[in-house]
C-alpha positions as CSV (number, residue, x, y, z in Angstrom):
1,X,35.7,14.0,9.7
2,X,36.1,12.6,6.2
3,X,35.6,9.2,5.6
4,X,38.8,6.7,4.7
5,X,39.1,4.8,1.9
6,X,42.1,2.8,0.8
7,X,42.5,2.2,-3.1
8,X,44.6,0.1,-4.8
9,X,46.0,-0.6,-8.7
10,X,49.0,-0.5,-10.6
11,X,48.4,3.5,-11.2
12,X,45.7,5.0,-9.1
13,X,46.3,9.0,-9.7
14,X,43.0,8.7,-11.7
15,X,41.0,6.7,-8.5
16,X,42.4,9.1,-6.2
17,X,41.7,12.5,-7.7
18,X,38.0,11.3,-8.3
19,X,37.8,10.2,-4.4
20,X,39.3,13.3,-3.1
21,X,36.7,15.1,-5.5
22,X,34.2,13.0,-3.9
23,X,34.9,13.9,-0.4
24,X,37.2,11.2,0.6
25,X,40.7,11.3,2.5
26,X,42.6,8.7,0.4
27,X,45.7,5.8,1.2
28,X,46.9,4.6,-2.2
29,X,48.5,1.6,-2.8
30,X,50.2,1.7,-6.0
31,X,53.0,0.8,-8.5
32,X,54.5,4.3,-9.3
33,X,53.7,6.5,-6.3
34,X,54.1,9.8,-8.7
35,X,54.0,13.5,-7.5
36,X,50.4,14.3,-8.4
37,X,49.7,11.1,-6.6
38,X,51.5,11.6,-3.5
39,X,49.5,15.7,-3.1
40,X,46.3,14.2,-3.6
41,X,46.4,11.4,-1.0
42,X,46.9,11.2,2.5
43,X,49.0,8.5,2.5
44,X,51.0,6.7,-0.4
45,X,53.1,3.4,-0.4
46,X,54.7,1.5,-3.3
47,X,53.8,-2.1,-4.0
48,X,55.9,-4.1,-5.8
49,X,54.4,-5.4,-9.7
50,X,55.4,-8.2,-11.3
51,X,53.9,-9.4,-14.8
52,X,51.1,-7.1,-13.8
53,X,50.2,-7.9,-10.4
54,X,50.7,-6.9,-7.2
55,X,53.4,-8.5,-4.8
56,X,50.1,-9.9,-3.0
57,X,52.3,-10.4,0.3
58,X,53.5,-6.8,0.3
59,X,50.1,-5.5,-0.4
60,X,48.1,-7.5,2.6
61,X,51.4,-6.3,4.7
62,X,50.9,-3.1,4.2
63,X,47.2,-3.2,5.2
64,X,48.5,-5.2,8.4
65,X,50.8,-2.4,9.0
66,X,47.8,0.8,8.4
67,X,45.6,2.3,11.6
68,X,42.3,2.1,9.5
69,X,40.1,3.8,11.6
70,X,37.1,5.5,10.3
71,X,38.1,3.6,6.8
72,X,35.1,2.0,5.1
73,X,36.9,-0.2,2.7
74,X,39.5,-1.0,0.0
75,X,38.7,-0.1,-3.3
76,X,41.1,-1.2,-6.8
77,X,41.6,-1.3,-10.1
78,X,44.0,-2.9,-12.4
79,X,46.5,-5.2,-10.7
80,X,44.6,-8.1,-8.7
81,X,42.4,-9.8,-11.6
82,X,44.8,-13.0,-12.4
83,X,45.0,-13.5,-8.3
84,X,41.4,-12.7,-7.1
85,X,41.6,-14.9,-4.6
86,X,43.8,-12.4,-3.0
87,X,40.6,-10.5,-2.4
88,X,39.3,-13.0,-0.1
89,X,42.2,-12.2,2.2
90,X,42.2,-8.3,2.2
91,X,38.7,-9.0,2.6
92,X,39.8,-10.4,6.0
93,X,41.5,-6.8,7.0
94,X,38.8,-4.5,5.1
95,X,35.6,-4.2,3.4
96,X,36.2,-4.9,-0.8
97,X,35.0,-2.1,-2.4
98,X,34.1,-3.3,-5.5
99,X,33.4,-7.0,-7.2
100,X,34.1,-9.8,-4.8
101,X,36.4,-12.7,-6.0
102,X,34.1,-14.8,-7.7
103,X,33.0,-12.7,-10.0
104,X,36.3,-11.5,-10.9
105,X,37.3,-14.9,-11.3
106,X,34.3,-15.5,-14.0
107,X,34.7,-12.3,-16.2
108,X,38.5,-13.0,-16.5
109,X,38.6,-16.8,-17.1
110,X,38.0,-16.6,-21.1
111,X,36.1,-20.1,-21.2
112,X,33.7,-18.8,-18.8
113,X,33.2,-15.2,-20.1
114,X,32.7,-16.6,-23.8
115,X,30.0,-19.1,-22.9
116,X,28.2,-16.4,-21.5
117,X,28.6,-14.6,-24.5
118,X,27.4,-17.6,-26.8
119,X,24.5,-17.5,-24.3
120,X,23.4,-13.7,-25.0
121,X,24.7,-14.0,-28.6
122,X,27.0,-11.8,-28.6
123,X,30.0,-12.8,-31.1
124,X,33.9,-12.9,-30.5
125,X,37.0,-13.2,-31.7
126,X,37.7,-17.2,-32.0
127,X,39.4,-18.0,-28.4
128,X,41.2,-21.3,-27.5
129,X,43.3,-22.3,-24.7
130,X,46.1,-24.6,-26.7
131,X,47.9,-23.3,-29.5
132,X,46.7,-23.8,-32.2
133,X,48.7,-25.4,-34.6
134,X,48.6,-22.8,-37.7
135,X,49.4,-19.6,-36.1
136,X,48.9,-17.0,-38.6
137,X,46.5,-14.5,-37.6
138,X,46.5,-15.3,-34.3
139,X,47.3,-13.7,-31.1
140,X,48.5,-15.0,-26.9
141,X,47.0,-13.2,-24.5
142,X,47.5,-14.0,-20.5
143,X,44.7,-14.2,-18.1
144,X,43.6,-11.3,-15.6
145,X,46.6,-9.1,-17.7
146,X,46.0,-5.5,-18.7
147,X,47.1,-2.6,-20.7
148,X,47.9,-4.9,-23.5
149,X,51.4,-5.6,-23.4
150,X,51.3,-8.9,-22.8
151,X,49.8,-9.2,-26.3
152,X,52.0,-11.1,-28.2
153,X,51.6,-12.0,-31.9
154,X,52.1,-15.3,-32.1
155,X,54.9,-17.1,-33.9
156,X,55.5,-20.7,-35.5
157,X,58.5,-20.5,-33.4
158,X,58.2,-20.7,-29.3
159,X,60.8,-17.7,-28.6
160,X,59.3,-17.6,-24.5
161,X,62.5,-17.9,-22.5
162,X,62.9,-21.3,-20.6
163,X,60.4,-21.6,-17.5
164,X,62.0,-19.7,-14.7
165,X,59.0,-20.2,-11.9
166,X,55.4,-19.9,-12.4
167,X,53.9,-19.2,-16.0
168,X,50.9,-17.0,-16.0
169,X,47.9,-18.3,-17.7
170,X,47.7,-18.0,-21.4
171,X,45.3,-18.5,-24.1
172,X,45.1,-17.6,-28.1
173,X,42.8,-15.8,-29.9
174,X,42.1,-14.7,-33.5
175,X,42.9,-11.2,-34.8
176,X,40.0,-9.3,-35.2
177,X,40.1,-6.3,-37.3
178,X,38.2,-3.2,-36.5
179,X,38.1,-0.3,-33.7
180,X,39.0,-1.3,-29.9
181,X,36.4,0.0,-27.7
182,X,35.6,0.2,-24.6
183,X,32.7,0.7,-22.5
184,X,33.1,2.2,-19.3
185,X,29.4,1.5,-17.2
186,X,28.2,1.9,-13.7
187,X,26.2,-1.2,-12.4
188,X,24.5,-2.1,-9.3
189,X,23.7,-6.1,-9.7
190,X,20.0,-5.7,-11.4
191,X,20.7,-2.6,-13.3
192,X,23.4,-1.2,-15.3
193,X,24.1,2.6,-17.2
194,X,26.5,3.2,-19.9
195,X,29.0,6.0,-18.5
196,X,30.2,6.5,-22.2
197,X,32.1,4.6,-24.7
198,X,35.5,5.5,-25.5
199,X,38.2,4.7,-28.5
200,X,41.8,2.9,-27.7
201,X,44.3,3.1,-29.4
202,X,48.6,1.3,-29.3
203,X,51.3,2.4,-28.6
204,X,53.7,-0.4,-30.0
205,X,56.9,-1.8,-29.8
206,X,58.8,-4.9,-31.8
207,X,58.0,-7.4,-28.8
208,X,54.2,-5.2,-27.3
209,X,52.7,-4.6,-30.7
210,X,49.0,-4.3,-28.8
211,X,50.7,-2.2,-25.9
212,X,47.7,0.5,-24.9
213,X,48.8,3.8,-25.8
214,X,46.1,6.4,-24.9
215,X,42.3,6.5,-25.2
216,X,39.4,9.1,-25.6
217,X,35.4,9.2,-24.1
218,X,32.5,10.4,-26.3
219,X,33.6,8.3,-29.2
220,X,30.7,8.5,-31.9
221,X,29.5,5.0,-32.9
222,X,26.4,3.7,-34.5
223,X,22.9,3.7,-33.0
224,X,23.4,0.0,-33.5
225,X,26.7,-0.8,-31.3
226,X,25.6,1.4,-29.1
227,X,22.2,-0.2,-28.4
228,X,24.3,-4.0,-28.8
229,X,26.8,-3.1,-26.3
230,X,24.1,-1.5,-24.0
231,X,22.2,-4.5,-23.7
232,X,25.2,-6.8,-23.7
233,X,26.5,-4.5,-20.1
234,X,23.1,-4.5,-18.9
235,X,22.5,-8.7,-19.3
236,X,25.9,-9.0,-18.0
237,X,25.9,-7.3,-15.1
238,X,22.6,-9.1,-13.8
239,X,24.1,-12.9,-15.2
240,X,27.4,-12.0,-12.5
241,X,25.7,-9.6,-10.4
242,X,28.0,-6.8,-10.7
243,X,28.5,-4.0,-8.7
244,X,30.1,-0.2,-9.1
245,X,32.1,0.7,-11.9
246,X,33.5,-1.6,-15.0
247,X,34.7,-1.3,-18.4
248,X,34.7,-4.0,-21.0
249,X,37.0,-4.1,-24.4
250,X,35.6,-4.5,-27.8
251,X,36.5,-4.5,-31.5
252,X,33.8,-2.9,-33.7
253,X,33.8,-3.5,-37.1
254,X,31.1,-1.6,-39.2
255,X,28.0,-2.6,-37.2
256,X,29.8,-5.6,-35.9
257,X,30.8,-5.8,-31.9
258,X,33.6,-8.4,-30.9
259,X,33.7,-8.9,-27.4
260,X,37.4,-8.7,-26.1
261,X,36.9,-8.7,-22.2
262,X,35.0,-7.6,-18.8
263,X,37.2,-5.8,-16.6
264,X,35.4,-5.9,-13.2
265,X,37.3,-3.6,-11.9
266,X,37.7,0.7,-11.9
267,X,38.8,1.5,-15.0
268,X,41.3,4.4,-16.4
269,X,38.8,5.7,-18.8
270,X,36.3,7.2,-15.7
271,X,39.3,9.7,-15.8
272,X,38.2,11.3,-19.5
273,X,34.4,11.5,-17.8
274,X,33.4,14.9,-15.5
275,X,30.4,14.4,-13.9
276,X,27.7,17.1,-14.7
277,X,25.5,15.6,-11.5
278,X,27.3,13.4,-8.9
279,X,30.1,11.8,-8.6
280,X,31.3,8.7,-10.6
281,X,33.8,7.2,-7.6
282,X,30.9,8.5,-4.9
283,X,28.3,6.2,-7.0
284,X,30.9,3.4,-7.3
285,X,31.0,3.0,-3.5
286,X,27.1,3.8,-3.3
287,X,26.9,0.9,-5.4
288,X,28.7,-1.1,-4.2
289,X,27.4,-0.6,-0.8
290,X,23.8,-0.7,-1.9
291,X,23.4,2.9,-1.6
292,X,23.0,4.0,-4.9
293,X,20.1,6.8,-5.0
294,X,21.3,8.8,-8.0
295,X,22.7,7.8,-11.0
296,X,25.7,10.3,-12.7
297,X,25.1,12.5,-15.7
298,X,28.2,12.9,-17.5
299,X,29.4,16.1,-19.2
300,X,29.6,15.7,-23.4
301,X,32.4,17.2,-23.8
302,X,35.4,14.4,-24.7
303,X,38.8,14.3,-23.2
304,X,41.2,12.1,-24.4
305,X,44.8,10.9,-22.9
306,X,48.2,9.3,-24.0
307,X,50.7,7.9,-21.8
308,X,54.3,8.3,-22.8
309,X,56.9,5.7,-22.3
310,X,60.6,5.8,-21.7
311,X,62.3,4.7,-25.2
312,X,65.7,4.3,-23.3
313,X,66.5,4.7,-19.8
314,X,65.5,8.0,-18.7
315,X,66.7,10.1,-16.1
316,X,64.2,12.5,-14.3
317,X,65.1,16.1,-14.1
318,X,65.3,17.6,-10.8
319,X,63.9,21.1,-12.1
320,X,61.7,19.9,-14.9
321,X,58.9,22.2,-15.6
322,X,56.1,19.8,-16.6
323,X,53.3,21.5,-18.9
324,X,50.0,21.8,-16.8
325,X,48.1,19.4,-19.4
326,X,50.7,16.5,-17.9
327,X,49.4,14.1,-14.8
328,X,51.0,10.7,-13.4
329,X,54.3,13.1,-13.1
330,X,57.5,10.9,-12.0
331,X,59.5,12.1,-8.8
332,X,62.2,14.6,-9.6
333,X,65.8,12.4,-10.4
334,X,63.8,9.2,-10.5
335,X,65.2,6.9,-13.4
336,X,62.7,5.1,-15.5
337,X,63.4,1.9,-17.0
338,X,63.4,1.8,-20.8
339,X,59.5,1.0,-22.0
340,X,57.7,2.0,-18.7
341,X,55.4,5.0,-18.8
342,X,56.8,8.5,-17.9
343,X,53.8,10.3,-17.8
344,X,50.3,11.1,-19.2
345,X,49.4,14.0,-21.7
346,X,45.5,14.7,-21.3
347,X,43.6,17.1,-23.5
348,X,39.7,17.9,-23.8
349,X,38.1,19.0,-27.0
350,X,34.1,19.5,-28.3
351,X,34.6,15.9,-30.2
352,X,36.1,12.8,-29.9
353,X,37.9,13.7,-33.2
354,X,39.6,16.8,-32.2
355,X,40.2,15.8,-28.6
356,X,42.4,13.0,-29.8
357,X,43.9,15.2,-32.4
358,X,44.9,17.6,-29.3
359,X,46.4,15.2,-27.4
360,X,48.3,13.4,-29.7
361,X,49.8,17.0,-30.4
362,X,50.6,17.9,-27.5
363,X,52.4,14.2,-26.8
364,X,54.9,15.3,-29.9
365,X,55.6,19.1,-28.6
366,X,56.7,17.4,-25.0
């Protein structure tokens, strides 16, 4: 019989496909539940996300409410990291599958990730916690957030609306020009591999200027950031003892690295990797159950991928024939709210170059 596992995050088509690939019968947890979600899993049920997060009582509800026999744990990605104490209590119900709480809470409290990069030396874009007072060239970002929309450039002028319950955390930091990167990297608390680095680019609007807009793996960067951002993972994930798979976000500039974040978490990218030998979600659970034998070898081929959002209220088809090169497909007459994601447009290419070239293509002929 195939073994359980339960994974969790705002969109987990990407963490399911790779577990089912891996041998596992899957029960997602997720924000969207879409079509290529629901035929891959076993079991699928929507969670309610607000600024980013889960609706933590729905989620430990609906563990309450699973039979989890034969299940070895709960795995996640994006959608618990401003509320890790929330782990502690599904901890309670399952396994965690991944980083515990504290050090989730380190990599995403910004005062505690940047002293350990003055400690290592690796240099970042100036980051304070009150506004400064001059705020040209400077940006608010809001603790254990992800895919960059709450980015905001910020403005002499407060235009926040008036305080209407709890405010998540923010803090400011200075615009840093250069690449985003990211570093997708498989660690198991002493060691750490590089799965691949991979380009990011935006997809903005007048109020999400930094929204993330698609990303490709295999990107080609100096022998120089490759070996900084190497060492920085490796150091990094033996400071916090980190375990499985994580990604952290970067601006590179020349031969410069900026440190952005550490996401401790599965990351989207591990979908633009194939595995030539293993499994990467089969050596995230080895890892993190201390059973990691084999490390992956990933294909070099790059693949790249570009989410589509809604510019208006959009109205699903009932008979729409989606391209084959389409994933995280919305259920037939389902109406998406203007600026949420439709879908995903993947495309894979010899280079990082023409991969992204391909998929940005094929975004404009859907």
């Amino acid at each position: 019989m195939n073994k359980t596992i339960v994974i969790a995050a705002i969109s987990s088509r990407v963490y399911v496909q790779a577990a089912v690939a891996a041998g596992f019968e899957v029960i997602a947890l997720d924000a969207f539940a879409d079509v290529d979600t629901q035929l891959l899993a076993k079991k699928v049920i929507q969670i309610d996300v607000s600024n980013g997060q889960f609706d933590s009582e729905q989620l430990l509800a609906a563990l309450r409410l699973l039979k989890l026999k034969n299940c070895i744990g709960f795995a996640y990605g994006a959608g618990i990291e401003a509320q890790p104490d929330l782990l502690n209590k599904v901890e309670l119900i399952l396994p965690i599958i991944g980083n515990n709480s504290v050090a989730i809470a380190k990599c995403k409290q910004p005062l505690s990730i940047f002293a350990l990069c003055d400690l290592f030396a690796m240099p970042y874009p100036k980051t304070v916690v009150e506004k400064p007072n001059a705020t040209l060239g400077w940006l608010q970002k809001t603790v254990g957030a992800s895919g960059g929309e709450h980015i905001k450039t910020l403005l002499p002028i407060n235009l926040e609306p008036l305080d209407v319950g709890l405010k998540p955390q923010v803090y400011y930091q200075q615009k840093q020009a250069g690449t985003p990167i990211s570093c997708l990297f498989l660690a198991a608390g002493n060691n750490a591999q590089v799965i691949g680095f991979n380009e990011q680019w935006c997809s903005p609007t007048f109020l999400s200027p930094y929204r993330f807009g698609g990303a490709v793996s295999q990107v080609v960067l100096s022998e120089i950031v490759q070996s900084k951002l190497t060492a920085f993972v490796e150091i990094i994930t033996q400071k916090l003892g980190l375990i499985g798979l994580n990604s952290c976000d970067c601006i590179v500039h020349n031969d410069d690295v900026f440190m952005l974040e550490i996401n401790p978490r599965l990351s989207m990218s591990m979908g633009l990797y194939e595995a030539k030998r293993g499994n990467l979600f089969a050596a995230h659970v080895a890892s993190c159950i201390a059973q990691l034998t084999e490390w992956p070898v990933v294909a070099r081929q790059s693949r790249a991928m570009q989410i589509i959002y809604a510019n208006q209220t959009a109205k699903v088809p009932l008979d729409m024939d989606w391209p084959e090169w389409v994933c995280d497909i919305p259920q037939p007459n389902s109406v998406i709210p203007m600026g949420m994601p439709i879908c995903s447009v993947i495309a894979g290419a010899r280079t990082a170059k023409l991969a992204k070239q391909k998929v940005l293509q094929r975004t404009a002929d859907l």
